[in-house]
C-alpha positions as semicolon CSV with decimal commas, in nm:
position;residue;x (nm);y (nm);z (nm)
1;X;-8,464;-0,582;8,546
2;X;-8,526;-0,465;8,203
3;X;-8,639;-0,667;7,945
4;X;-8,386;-0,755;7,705
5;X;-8,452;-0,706;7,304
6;X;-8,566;-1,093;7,229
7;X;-8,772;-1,093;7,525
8;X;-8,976;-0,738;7,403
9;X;-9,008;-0,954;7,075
10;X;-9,095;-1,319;7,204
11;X;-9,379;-1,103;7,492
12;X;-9,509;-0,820;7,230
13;X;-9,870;-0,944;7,238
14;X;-9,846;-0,951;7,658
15;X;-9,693;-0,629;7,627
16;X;-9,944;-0,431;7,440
17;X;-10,241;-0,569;7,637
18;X;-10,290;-0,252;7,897
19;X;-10,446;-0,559;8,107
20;X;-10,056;-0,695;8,131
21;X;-9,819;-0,459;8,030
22;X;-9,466;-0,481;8,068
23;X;-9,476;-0,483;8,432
24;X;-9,691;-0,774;8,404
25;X;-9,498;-0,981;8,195
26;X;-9,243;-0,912;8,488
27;X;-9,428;-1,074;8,696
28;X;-9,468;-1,412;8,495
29;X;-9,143;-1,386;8,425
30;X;-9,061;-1,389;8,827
31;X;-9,338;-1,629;8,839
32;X;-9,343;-1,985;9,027
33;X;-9,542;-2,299;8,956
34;X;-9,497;-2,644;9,021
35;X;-9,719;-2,880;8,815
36;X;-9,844;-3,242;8,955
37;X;-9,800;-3,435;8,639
38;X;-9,687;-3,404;8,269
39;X;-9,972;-3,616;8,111
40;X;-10,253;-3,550;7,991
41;X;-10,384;-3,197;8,150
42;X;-10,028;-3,124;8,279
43;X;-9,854;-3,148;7,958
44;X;-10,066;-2,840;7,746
45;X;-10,056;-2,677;8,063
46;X;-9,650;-2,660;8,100
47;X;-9,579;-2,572;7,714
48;X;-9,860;-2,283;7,768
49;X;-9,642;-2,183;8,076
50;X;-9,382;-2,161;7,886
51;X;-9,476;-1,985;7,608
52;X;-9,650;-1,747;7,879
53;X;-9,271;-1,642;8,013
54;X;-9,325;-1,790;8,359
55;X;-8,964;-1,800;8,486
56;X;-8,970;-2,109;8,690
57;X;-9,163;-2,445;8,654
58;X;-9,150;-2,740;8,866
59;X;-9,262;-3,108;8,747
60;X;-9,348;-3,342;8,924
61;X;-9,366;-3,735;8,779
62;X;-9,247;-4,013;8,809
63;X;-9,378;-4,213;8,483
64;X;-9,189;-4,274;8,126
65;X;-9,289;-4,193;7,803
66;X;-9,510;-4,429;7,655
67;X;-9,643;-4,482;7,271
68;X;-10,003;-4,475;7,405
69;X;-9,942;-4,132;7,520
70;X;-9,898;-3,959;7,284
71;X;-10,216;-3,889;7,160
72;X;-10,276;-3,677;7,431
73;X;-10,036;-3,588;7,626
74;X;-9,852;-3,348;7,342
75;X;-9,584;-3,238;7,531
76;X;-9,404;-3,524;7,456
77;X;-9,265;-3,691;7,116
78;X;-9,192;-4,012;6,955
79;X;-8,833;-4,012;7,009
80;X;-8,851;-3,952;7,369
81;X;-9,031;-4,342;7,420
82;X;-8,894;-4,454;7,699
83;X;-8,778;-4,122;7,865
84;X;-8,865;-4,001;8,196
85;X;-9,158;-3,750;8,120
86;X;-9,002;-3,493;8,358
87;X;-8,680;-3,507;8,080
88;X;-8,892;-3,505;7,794
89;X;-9,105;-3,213;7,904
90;X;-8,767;-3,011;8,015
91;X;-8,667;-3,037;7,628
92;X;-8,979;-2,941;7,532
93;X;-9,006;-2,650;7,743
94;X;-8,682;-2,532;7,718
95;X;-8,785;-2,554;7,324
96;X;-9,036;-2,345;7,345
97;X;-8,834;-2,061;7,552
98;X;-8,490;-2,099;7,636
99;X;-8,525;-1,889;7,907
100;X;-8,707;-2,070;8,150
101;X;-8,567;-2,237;8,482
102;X;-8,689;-2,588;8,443
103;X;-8,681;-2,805;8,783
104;X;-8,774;-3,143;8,756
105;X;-8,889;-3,396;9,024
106;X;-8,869;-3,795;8,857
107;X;-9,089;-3,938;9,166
108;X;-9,480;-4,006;9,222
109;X;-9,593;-3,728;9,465
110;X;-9,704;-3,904;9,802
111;X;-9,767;-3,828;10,162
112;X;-9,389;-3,901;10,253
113;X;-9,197;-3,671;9,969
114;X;-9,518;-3,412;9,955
115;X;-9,365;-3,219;10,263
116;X;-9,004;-3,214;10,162
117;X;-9,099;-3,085;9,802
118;X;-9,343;-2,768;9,880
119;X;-9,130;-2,684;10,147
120;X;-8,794;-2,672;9,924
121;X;-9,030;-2,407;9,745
122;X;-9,108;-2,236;10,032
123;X;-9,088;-1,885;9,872
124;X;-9,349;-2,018;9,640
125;X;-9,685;-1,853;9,679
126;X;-9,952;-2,061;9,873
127;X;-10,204;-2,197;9,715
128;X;-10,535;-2,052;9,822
129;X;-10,820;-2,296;9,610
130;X;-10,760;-2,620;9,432
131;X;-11,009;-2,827;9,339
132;X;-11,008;-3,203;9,485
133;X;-10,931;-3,432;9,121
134;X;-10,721;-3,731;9,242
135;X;-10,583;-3,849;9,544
136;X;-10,194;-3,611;9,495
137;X;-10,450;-3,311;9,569
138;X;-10,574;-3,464;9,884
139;X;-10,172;-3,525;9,950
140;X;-10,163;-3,120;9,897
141;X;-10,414;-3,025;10,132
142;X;-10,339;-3,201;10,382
143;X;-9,982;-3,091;10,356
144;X;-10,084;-2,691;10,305
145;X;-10,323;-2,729;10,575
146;X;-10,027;-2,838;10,858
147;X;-9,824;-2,583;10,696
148;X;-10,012;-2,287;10,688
């Protein structure tokens, strides 16, 4: 699929690096990632994500918006106190680029729903290396170790 006229504008500086190329920002744009939280590391993480061109991002969270995060968790604003965080960060994705399929997941990752979840994205590449940060990653490994 080519890419169309706004896209060769919003991707230019992708597009000139010989490192990613237009073929490369084809591949972000077919891209796939589903990110554990929208707080405080997940929240830069999804509007860089987004600005990047990947085509689909998953959220998982199952928190609201709160005053006292807002200091650092900037994908979210003041009008959205009160708001699920995975609404809030939609909006602010789909700010940021229009283009991108947003799926969001309002529930606290756990060893019951873990399954269920990775394997509705079964097409989703596996992940290889994560590093162990809270207990949702030990939920991960457990579950990509029974599935691979």
């Amino acid at each position: 699929m080519a890419l169309s006229d706004d896209q060769l504008e919003r991707y230019a500086r992708h597009i000139i690096l010989k490192e990613v190329g237009g073929p490369g920002q084809q591949k972000l744009m077919n891209a796939k990632v589903l990110v554990i939280g929208a707080g405080g590391l997940g929240s830069p993480i999804l509007m860089y994500l987004a600005a990047a061109g990947v085509g689909t991002i998953g959220i998982i969270d199952d928190d609201t918006v709160d005053l006292s995060n807002l200091q650092r968790q900037i994908i979210h604003m003041t009008d959205k106190l009160g708001d699920d965080k995975t609404a809030s960060a939609k909006q602010m994705i789909l700010s940021i680029n229009p283009d991108i399929n947003v799926l969001p997941y309002q529930t606290r990752l756990t060893e019951d729903n873990a399954g269920p979840l990775v394997s509705s994205m079964a097409s989703w590449p596996r992940l290889k290396a994560m590093k162990r940060i809270n207990p949702a990653t030990d939920v991960l490994f457990r579950i990509i170790r029974t599935a691979s």
